[in-house]
N, C-alpha and C positions, 0 to 999 in steps of 0.2 A: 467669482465662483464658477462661471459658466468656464473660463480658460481651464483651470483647475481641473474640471470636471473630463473636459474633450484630453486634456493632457493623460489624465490616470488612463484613461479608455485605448490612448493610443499605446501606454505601458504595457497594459492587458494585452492591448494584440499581438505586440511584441513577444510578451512572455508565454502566449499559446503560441505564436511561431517559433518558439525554440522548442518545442515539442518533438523529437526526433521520429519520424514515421517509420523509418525499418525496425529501431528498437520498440515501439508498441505493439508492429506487428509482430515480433520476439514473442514478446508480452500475452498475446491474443495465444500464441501456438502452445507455448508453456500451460496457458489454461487450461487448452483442449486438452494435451496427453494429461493433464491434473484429472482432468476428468471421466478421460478415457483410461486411466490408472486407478481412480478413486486413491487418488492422493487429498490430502486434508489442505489446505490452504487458509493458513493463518496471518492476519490483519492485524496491525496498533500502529497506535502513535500518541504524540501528546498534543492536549489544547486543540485549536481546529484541526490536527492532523487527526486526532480521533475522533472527532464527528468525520472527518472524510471518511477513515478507517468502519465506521459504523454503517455509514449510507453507502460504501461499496459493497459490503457483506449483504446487506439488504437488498441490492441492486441484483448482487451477483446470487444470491443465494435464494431469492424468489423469484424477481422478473426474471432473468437467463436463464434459469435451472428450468421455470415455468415456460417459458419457449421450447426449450429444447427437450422437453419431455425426458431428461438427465439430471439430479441433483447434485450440484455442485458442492461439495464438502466443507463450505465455507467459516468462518469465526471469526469474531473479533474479539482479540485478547483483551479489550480496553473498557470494555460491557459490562462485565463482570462485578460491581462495585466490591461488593462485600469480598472476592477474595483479592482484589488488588490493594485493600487496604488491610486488608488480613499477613498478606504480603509486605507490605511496606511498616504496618507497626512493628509486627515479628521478627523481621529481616531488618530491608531496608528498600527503598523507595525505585533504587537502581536495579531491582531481583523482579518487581512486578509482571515485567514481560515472559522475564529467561525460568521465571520457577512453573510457570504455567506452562510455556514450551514444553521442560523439563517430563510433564505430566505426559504432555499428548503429542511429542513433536516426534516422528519417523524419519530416517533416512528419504528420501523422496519426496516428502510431503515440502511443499510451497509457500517461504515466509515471504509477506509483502509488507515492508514498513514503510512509515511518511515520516519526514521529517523537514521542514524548510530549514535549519541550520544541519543537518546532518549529526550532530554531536549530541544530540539528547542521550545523556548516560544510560536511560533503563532499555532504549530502542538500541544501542550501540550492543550492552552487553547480551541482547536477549541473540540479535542477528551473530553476535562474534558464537554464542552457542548454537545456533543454526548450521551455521557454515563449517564448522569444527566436526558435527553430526551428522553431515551428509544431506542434510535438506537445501534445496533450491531457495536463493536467495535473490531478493528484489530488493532495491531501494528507490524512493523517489524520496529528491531531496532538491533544494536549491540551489544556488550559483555560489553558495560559498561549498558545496559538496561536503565537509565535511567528514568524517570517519568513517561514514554508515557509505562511502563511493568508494573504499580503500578495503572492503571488505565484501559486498554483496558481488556476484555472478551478477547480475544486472544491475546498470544504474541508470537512472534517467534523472537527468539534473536540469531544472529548471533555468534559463535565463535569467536571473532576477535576482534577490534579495528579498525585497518587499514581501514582508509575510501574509499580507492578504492575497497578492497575486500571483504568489505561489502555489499558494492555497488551494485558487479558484484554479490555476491550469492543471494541479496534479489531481485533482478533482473532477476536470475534463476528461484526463487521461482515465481517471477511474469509469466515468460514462464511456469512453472508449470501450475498455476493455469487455464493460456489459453488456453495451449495445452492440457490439460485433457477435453476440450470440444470440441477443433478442431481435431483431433484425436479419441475422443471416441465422436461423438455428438449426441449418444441415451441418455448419461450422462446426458443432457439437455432437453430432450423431457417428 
């Protein structure tokens, strides 16, 4: 168990060092003019990529906005219960992301999706409507990248496979992107 253990731990650090440092600080600067625009900056994903999606919003949307004495226009499209399945009975299950976009999504405003395989259909078709409508597009995805890296303006692709340690580094990156404004919050002003 003990080999096991030290081996996963060495995967991990692996797959935080494929973390690309110039494209988060991309990532960091996109948020700024987000904020310094009061653009909306909309979050989903599926499975753990939506609790990422949810503890980012919270992150970004209390503690950094709370630094920086600036509120950051945050949301997670994935929160929602009642109308994503209001969405998915009526519709279908692939419209959950893109019918909500649909609602509140601007030219300008900022989609950030997760996905470890890249191809989640409702995360694929909400970003192809993103991208189509002028809003800034993010992906973070995995080492198979995926559809969601053949379509977003930003991608950052995990090393790895493994959907737990994908998980946990693009999850890092999301404390990144927080923490460089709770931490630095002239960043913001």
């Amino acid at each position: 168990m003990n080999q096991w253990i030290a081996d996963y731990i060495k995967a991990q650090k692996a797959a935080l060092d494929s973390i690309p440092v110039d494209a988060v600080a991309k990532l960091i600067h996109l948020l700024k003019e987000g904020l310094k625009n009061e653009r909306h900056i909309f979050v989903f994903g599926n499975g753990g990529s939506a609790s990422n999606a949810s503890h980012f919003v919270t992150d970004l949307g209390k503690g950094a906005s709370d630094k920086v004495g600036k509120r950051f226009r945050c949301i997670s499209l994935n929160d929602n219960v009642s109308w994503m399945t209001a969405i998915g009975n009526d519709y279908h299950y692939d419209d959950v992301y893109l019918r909500q976009l649909e609602n509140f999504g601007k030219k300008g405003d900022i989609v950030l999706a997760i996905s470890v395989s890249g191809n989640s259909p409702n995360v694929v078709k909400a970003l192809e409507w993103a991208k189509k409508n002028g809003l800034e597009t993010i992906a973070l995805v995995g080492g198979k990248r995926g559809c969601m890296a053949k379509i977003a303006d930003h991608v950052i692709a995990i090393d790895d496979t493994h959907y737990g340690r994908v998980e946990d580094a693009q999850m890092g990156i999301c404390h990144i992107l927080c923490y460089a404004f709770i931490e630095n919050p002239e960043w913001g002003r």
